[in-house]
Structures are given as structure tokens and as C-alpha cells.
N, CA, C and O atoms as a Tinker XYZ file with bonds, in Angstrom:
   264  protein
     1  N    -11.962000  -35.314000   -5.432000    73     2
     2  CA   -12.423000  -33.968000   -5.670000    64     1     3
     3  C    -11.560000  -32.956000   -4.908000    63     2     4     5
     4  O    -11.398000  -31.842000   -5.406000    81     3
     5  N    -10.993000  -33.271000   -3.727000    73     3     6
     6  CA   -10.422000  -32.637000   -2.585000    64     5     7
     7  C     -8.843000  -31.812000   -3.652000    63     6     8     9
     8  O     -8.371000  -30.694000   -3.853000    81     7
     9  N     -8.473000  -33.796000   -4.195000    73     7    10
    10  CA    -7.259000  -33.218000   -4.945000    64     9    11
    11  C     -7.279000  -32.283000   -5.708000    63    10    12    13
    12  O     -6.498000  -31.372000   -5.434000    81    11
    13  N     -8.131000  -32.128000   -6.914000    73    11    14
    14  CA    -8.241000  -31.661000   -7.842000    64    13    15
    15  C     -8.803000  -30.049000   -7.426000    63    14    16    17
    16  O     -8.959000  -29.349000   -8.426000    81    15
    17  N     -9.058000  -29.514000   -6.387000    73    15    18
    18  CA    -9.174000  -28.341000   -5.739000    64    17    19
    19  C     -7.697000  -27.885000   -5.283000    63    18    20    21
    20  O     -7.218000  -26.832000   -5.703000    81    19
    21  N     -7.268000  -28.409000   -4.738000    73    19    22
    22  CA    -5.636000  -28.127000   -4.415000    64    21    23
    23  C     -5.025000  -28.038000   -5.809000    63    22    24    25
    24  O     -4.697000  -26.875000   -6.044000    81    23
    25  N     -4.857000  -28.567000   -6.445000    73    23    26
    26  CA    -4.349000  -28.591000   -7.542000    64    25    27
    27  C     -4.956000  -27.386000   -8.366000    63    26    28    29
    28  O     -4.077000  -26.603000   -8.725000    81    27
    29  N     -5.873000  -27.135000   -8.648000    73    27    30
    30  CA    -6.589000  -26.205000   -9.067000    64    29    31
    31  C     -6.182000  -24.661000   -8.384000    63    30    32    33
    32  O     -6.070000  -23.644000   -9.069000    81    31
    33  N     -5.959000  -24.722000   -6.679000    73    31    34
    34  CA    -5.976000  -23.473000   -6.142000    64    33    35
    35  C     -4.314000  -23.202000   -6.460000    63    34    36    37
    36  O     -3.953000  -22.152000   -6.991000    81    35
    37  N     -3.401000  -24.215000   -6.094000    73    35    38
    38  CA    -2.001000  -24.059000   -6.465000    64    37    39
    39  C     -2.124000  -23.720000   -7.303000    63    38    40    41
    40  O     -2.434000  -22.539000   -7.140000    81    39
    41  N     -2.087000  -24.103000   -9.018000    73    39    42
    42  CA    -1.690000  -23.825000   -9.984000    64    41    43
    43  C     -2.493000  -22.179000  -10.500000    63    42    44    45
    44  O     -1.889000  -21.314000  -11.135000    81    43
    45  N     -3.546000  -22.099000  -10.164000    73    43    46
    46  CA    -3.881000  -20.196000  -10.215000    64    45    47
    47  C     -3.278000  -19.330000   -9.536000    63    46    48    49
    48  O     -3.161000  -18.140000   -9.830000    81    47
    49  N     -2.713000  -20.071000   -8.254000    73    47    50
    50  CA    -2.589000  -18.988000   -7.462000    64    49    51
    51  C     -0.486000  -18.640000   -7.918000    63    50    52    53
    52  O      0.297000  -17.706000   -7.741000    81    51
    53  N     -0.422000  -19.959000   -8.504000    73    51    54
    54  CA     1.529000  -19.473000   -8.949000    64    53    55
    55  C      0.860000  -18.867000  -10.216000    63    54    56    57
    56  O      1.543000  -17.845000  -10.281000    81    55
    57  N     -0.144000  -18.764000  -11.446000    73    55    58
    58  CA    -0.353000  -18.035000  -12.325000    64    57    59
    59  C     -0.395000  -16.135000  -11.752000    63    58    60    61
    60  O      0.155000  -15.132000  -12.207000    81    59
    61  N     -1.190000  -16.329000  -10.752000    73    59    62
    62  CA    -1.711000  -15.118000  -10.103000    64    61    63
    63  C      0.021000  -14.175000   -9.640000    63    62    64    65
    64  O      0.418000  -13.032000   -9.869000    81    63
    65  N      0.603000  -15.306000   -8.960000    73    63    66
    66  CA     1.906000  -14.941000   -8.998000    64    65    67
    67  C      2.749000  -14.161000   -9.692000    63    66    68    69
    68  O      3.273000  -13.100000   -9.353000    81    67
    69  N      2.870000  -14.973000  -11.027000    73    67    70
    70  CA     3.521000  -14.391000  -12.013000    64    69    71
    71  C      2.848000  -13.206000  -12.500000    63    70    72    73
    72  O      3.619000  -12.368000  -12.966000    81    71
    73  N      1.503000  -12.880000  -12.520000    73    71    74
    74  CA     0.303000  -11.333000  -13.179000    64    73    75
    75  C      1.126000  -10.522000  -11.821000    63    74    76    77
    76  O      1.845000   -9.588000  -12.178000    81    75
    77  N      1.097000  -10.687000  -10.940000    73    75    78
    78  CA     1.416000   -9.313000   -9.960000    64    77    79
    79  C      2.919000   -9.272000  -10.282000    63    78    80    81
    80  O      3.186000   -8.212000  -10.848000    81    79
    81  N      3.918000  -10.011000  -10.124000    73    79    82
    82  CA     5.446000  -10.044000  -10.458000    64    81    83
    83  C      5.338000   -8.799000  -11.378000    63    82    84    85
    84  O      5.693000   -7.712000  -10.923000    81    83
    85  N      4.950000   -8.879000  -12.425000    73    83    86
    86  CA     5.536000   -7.282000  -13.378000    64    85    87
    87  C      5.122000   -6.165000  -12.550000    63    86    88    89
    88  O      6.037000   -5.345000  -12.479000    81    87
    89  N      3.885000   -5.753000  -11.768000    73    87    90
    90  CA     3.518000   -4.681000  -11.303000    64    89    91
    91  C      4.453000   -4.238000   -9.842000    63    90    92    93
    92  O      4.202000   -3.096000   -9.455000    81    91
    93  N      5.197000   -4.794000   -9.241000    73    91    94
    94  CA     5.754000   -4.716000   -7.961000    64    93    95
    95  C      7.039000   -3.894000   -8.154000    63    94    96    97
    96  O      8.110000   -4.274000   -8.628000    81    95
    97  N      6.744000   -2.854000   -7.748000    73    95    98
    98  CA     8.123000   -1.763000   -7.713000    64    97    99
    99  C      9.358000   -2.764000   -6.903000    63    98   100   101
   100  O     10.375000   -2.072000   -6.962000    81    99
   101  N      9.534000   -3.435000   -6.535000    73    99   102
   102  CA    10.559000   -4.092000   -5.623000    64   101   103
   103  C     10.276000   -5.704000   -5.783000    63   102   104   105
   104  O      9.282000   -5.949000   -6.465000    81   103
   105  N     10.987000   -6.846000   -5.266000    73   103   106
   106  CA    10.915000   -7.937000   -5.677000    64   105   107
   107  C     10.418000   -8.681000   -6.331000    63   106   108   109
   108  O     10.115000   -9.825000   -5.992000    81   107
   109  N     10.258000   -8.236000   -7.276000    73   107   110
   110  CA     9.784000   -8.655000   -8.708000    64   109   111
   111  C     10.241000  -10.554000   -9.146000    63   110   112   113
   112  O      9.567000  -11.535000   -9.461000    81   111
   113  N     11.395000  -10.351000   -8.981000    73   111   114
   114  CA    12.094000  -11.624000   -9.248000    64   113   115
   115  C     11.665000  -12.664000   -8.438000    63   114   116   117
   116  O     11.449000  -13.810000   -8.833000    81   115
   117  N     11.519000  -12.179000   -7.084000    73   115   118
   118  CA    11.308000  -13.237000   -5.518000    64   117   119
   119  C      9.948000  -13.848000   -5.795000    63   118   120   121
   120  O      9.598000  -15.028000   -5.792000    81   119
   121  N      9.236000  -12.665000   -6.050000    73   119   122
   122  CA     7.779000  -13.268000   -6.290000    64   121   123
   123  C      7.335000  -13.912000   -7.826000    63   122   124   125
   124  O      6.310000  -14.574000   -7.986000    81   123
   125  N      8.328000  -13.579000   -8.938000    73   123   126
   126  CA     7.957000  -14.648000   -9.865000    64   125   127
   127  C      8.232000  -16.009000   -9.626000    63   126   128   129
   128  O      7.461000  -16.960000   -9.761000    81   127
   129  N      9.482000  -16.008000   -9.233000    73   127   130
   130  CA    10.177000  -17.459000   -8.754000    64   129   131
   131  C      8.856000  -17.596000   -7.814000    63   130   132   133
   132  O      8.155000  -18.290000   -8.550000    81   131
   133  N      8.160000  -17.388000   -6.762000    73   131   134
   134  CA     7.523000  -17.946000   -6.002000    64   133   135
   135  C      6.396000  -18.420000   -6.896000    63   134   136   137
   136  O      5.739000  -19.440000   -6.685000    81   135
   137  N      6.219000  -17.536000   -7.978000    73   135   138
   138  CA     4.765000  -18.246000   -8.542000    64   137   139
   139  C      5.237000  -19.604000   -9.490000    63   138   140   141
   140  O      4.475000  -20.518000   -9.808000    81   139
   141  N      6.352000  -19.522000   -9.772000    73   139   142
   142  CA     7.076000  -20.549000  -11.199000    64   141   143
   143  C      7.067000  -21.906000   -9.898000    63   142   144   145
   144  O      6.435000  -22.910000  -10.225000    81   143
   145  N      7.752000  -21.919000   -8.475000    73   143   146
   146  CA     7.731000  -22.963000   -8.041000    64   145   147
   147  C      6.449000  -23.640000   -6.946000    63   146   148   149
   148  O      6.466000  -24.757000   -6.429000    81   147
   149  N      5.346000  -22.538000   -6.797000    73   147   150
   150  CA     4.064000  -22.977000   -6.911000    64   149   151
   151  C      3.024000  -23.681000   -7.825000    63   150   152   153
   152  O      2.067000  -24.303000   -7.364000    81   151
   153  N      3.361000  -23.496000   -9.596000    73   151   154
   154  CA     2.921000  -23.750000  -10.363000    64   153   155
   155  C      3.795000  -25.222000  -10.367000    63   154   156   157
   156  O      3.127000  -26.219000  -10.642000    81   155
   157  N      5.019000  -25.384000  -10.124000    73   155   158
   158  CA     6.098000  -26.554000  -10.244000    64   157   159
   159  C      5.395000  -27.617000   -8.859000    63   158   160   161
   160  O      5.493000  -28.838000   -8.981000    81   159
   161  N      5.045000  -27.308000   -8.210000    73   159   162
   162  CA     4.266000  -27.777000   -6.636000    64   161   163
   163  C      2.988000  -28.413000   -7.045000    63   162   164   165
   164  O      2.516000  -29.417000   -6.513000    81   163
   165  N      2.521000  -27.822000   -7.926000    73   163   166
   166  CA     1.218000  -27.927000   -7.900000    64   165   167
   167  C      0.985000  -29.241000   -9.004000    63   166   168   169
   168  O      0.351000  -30.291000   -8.898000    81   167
   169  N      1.711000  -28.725000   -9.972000    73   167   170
   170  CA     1.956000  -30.158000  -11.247000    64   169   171
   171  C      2.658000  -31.631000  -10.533000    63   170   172   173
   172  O      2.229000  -32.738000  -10.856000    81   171
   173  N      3.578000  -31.486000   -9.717000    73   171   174
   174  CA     3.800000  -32.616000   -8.848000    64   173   175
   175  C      3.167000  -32.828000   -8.501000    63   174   176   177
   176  O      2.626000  -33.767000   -9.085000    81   175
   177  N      2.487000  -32.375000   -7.341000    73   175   178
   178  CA     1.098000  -32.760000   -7.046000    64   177   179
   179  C      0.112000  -33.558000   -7.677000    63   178   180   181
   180  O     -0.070000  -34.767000   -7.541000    81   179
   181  N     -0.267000  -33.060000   -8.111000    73   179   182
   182  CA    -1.313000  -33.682000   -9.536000    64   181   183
   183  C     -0.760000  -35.257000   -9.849000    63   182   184   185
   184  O     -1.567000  -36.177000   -9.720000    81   183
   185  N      0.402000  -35.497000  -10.196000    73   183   186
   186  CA     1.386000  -36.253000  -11.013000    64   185   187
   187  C      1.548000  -37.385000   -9.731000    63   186   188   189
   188  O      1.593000  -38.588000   -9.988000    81   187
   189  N      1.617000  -36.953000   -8.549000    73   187   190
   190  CA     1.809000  -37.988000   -7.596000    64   189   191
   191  C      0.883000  -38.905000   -7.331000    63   190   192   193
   192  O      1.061000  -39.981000   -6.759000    81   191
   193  N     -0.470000  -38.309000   -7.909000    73   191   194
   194  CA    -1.854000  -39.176000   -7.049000    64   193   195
   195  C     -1.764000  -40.337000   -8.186000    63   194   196   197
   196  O     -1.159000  -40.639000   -9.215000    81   195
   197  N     -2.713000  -40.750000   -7.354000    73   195   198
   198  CA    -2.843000  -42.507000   -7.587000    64   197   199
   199  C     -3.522000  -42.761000   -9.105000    63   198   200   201
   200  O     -4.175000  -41.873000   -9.653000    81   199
   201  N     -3.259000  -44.267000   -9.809000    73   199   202
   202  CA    -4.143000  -44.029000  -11.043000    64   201   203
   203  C     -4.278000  -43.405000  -12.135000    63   202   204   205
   204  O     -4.340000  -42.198000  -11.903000    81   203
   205  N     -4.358000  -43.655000  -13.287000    73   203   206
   206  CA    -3.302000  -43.199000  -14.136000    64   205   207
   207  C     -5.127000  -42.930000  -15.380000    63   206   208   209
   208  O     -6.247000  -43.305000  -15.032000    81   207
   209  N     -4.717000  -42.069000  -16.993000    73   207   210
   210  CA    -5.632000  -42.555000  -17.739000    64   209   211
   211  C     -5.373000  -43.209000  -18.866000    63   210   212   213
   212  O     -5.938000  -43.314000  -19.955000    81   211
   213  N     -4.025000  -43.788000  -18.193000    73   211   214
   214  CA    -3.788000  -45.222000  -19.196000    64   213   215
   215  C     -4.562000  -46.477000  -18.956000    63   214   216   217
   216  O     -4.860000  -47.331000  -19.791000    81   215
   217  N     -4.884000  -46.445000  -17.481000    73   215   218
   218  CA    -5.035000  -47.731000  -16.858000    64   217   219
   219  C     -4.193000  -48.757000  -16.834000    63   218   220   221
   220  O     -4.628000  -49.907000  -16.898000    81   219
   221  N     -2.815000  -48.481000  -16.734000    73   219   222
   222  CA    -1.712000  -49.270000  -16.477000    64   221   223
   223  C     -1.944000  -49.872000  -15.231000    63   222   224   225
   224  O     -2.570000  -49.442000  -14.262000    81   223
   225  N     -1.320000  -50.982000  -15.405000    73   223   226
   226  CA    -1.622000  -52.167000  -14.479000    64   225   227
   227  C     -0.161000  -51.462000  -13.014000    63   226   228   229
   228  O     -0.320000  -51.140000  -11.837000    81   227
   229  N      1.120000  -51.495000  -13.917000    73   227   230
   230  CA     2.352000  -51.044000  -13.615000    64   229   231
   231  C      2.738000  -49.531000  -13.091000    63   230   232   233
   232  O      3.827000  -49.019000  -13.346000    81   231
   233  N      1.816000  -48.950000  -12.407000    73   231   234
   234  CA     1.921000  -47.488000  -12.056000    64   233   235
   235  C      2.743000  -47.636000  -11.169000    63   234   236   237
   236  O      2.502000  -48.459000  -10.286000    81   235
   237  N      4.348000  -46.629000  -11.145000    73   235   238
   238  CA     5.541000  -46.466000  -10.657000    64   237   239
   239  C      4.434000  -46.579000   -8.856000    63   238   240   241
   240  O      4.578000  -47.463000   -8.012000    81   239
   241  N      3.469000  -45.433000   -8.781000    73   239   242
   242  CA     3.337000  -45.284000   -7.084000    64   241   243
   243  C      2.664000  -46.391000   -6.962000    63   242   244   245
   244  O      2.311000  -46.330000   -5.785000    81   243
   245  N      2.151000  -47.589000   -7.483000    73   243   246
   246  CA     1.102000  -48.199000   -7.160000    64   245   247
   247  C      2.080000  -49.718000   -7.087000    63   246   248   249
   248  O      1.362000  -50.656000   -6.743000    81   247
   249  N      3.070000  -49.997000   -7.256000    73   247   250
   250  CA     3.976000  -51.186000   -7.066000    64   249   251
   251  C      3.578000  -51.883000   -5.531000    63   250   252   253
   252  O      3.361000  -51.352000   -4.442000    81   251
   253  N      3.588000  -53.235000   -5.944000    73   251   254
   254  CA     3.289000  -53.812000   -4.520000    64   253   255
   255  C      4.810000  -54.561000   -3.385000    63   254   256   257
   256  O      4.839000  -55.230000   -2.352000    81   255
   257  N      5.748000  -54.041000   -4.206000    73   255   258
   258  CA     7.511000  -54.048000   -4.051000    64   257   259
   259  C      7.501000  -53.250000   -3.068000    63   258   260   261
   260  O      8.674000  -53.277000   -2.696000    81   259
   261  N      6.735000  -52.282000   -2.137000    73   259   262
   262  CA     7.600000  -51.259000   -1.565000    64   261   263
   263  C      7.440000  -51.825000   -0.191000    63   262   264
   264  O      8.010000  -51.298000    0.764000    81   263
């Protein structure tokens, strides 16, 4: 549940990012890029945790090789 709150607050808050980016008389660019690689943060995120809804036996993080 913990994850899926992080994931949740990242990915609004790089959306939220990009809504103020047009209104900013000055770094406009700095702060879209900040919301594009918050939203990019946040999908990794997500993508890293454990368990899949394939139920693959073979999940790349879940190998017993490492």
C-alpha cells in the first residue's frame, strides 16, 4: 500500500509539474523537465517492485542467480 502511495504522489506531483510549467514567467523549461523526470521516477518505481500480473515464475528482480 506504502508503494502504491509513492507512486501515486510521484506521478501527480510530475503531472502537477507540467500544469504550472506553462504559467511561469521564467523557467518554464527547468520545471517541465522536472515534472517529465518525476513522472519517469515514478514509473520506474512502480516497474521495480516485486511480482508481476503475469505471475511469472521468471521475474528479471526475483532470480535466485544474484
Amino acid at each position: 500500500m506504502v508503494d502504491f502511495i509513492v507512486f501515486i504522489a510521484l506521478f501527480v506531483g510530475g503531472f502537477y509539474l507540467f500544469g504550472i510549467s506553462w504559467s511561469l514567467p521564467t523557467a518554464q523549461g527547468v520545471v517541465f523537465t522536472a515534472g517529465l523526470l518525476v513522472v519517469s521516477i515514478a514509473l520506474a518505481y512502480a516497474m521495480r517492485q516485486r511480482g508481476s500480473a503475469t505471475k511469472r515464475s521468471d521475474n528479471w528482480n526475483q532470480r535466485d542467480d544474484k
